[in-house]
C-alpha positions as CSV (number, residue, x, y, z in Angstrom):
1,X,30.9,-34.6,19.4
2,X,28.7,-34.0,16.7
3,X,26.4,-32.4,19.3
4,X,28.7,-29.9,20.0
5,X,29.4,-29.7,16.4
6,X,25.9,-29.0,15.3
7,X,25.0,-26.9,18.5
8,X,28.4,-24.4,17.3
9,X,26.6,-24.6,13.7
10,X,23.2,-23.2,14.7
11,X,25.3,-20.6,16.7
12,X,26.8,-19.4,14.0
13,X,23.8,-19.6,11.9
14,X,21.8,-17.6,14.6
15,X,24.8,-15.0,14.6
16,X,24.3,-14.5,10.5
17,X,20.6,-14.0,10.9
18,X,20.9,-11.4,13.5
19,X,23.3,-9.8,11.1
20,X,21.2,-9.8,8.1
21,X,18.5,-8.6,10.5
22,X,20.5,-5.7,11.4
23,X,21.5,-5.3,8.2
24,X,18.2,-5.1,6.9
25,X,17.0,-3.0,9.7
26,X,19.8,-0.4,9.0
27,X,19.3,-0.7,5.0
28,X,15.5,0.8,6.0
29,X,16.3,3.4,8.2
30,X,18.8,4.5,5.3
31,X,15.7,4.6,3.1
32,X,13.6,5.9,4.8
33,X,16.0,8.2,5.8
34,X,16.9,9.0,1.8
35,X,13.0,8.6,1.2
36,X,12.4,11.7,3.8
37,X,15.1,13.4,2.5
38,X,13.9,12.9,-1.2
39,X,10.3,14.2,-0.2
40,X,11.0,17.4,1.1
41,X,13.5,18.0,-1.4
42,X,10.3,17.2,-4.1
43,X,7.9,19.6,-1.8
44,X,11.1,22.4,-1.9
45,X,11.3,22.0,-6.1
46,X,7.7,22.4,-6.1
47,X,7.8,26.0,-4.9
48,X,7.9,27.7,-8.0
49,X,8.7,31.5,-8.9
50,X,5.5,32.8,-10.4
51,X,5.4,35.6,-13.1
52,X,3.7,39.0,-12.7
53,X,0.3,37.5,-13.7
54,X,0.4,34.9,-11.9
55,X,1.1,37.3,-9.3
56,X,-1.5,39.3,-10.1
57,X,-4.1,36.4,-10.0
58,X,-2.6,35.2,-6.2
59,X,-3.4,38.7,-4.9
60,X,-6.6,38.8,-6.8
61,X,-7.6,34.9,-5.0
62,X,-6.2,36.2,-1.6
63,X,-8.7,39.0,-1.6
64,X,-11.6,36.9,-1.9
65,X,-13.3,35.6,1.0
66,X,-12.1,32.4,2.8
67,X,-10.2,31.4,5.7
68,X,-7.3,29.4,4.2
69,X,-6.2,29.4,0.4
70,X,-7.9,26.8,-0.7
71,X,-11.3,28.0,0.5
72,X,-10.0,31.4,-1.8
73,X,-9.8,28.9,-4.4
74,X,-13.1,27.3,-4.2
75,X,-14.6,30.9,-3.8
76,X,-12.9,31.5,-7.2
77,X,-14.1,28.5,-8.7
78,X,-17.9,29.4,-7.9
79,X,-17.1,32.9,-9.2
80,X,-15.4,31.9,-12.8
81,X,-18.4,29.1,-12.4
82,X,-20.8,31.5,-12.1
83,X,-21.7,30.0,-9.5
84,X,-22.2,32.7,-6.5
85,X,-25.1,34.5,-5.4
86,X,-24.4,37.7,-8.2
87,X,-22.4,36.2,-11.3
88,X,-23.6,39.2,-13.4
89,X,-21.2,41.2,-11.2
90,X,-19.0,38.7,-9.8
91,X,-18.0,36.0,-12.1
92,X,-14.5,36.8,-13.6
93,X,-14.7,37.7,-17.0
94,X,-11.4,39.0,-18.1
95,X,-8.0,39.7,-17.5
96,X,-5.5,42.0,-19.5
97,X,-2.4,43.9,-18.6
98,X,-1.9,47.1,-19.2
99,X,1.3,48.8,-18.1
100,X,4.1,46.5,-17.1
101,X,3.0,45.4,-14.6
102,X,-0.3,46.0,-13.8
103,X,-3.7,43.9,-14.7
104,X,-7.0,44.4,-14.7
105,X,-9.7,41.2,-14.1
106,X,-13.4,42.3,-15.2
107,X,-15.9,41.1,-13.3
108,X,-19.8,40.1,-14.6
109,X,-20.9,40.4,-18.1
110,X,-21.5,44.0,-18.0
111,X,-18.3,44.8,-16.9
112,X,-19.1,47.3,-13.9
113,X,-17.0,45.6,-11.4
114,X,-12.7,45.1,-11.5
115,X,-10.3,44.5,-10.1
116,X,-6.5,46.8,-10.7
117,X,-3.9,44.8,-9.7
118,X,-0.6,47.0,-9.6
119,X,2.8,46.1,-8.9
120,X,5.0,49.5,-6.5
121,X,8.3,47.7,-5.8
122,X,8.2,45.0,-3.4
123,X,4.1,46.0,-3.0
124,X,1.0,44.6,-4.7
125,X,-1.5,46.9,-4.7
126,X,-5.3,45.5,-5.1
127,X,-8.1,47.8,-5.7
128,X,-11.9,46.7,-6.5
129,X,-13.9,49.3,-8.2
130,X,-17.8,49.0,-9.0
131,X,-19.2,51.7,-11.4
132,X,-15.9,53.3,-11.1
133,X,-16.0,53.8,-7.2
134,X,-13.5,52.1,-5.7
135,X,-15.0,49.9,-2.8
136,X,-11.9,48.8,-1.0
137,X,-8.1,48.0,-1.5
138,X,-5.5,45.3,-0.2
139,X,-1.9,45.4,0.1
140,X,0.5,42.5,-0.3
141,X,4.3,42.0,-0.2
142,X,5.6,40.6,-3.6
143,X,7.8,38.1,-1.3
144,X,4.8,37.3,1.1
145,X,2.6,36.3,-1.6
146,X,5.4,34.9,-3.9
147,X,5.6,32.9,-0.7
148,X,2.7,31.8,0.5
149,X,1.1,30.7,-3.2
150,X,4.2,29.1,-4.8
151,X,3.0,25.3,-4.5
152,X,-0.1,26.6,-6.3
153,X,1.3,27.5,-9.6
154,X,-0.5,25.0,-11.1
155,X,-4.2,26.4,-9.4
156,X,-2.7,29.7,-10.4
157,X,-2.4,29.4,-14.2
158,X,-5.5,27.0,-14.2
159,X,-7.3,30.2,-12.9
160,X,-5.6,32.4,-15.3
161,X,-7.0,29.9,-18.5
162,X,-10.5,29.9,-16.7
163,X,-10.6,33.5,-17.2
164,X,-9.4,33.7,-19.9
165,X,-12.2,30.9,-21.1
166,X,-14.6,33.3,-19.5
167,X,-13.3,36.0,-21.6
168,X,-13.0,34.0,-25.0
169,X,-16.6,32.6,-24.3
170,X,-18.1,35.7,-23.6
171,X,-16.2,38.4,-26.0
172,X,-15.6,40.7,-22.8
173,X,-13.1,43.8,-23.6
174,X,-12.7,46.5,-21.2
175,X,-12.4,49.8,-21.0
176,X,-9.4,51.3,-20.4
177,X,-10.6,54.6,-20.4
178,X,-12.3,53.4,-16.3
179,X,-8.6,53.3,-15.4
């Protein structure tokens, strides 16, 4: 009898295991479940709405060359580096607005090269000028780019302060009168 007894004991035993088990097992899908669940929601509040210079500076970086946008960011930390083949042209210098909302980003020491950022609407208009002659223009949607460079805020406005270092460093102020 106590046989039986004992065998009915590690039955029941055996049966609470399994049940912790699957308890356990259930308790970690739930988590990672919630964990999954948590992540995207942390990758969806990292999309943030950028300003107009911010703006400006993502369709300045997405005109440089590059295949993805962090190559465009490492080609704009050579430039600001002054660290590409022609820094006395290319090299990021200064930034200012001038009508609401349009910027202008200097390029070299010299100032002969810039950039004209200019907001039309749902457009962002991006024109490069050297000695005055403009050399080419990009469009972009204000949604696209809004888009496409809102987990980069952070790059954005570090780019911003690096050109504005740039500026500070080197005492550039341009010309409106090129405009």
């Amino acid at each position: 009898m106590f046989f039986i007894f004992g065998s009915n004991n590690a039955n029941q035993q055996s049966k609470i295991q399994n049940k912790q088990t699957s308890s356990s097992l259930t308790k970690q899908h739930q988590e990672q479940h919630s964990s999954s669940k948590s992540s995207s929601s942390s990758s969806e509040s990292q999309k943030e709405e950028l300003n107009n210079e911010e703006l400006a500076v993502a369709a300045y970086i997405n005109s440089l060359r590059g295949d993805s946008i962090d190559d465009k960011f490492k080609t704009f930390d050579d430039l600001a580096n002054g660290q590409s083949s022609n820094p006395a042209t290319e090299q990021p210098m200064a930034i200012e607005q001038h009508e609401d909302p349009t910027f202008q980003i200097g390029e070299g020491k010299f100032g002969f090269a810039w950039y004209i950022i200019s907001f039309n609407n749902d457009q962002i208009n991006v024109d490069h000028y050297t000695h005055g002659d403009k050399d080419f223009s990009k469009s972009y949607t204000k949604n696209a780019l809004a888009d496409q460079f809102s987990n980069y805020k952070t790059q954005l406005d570090s780019a911003i302060q690096k050109i504005q270092q740039n500026q500070a460093q080197n005492n550039v102020k341009m010309d409106d009168s090129e405009n």
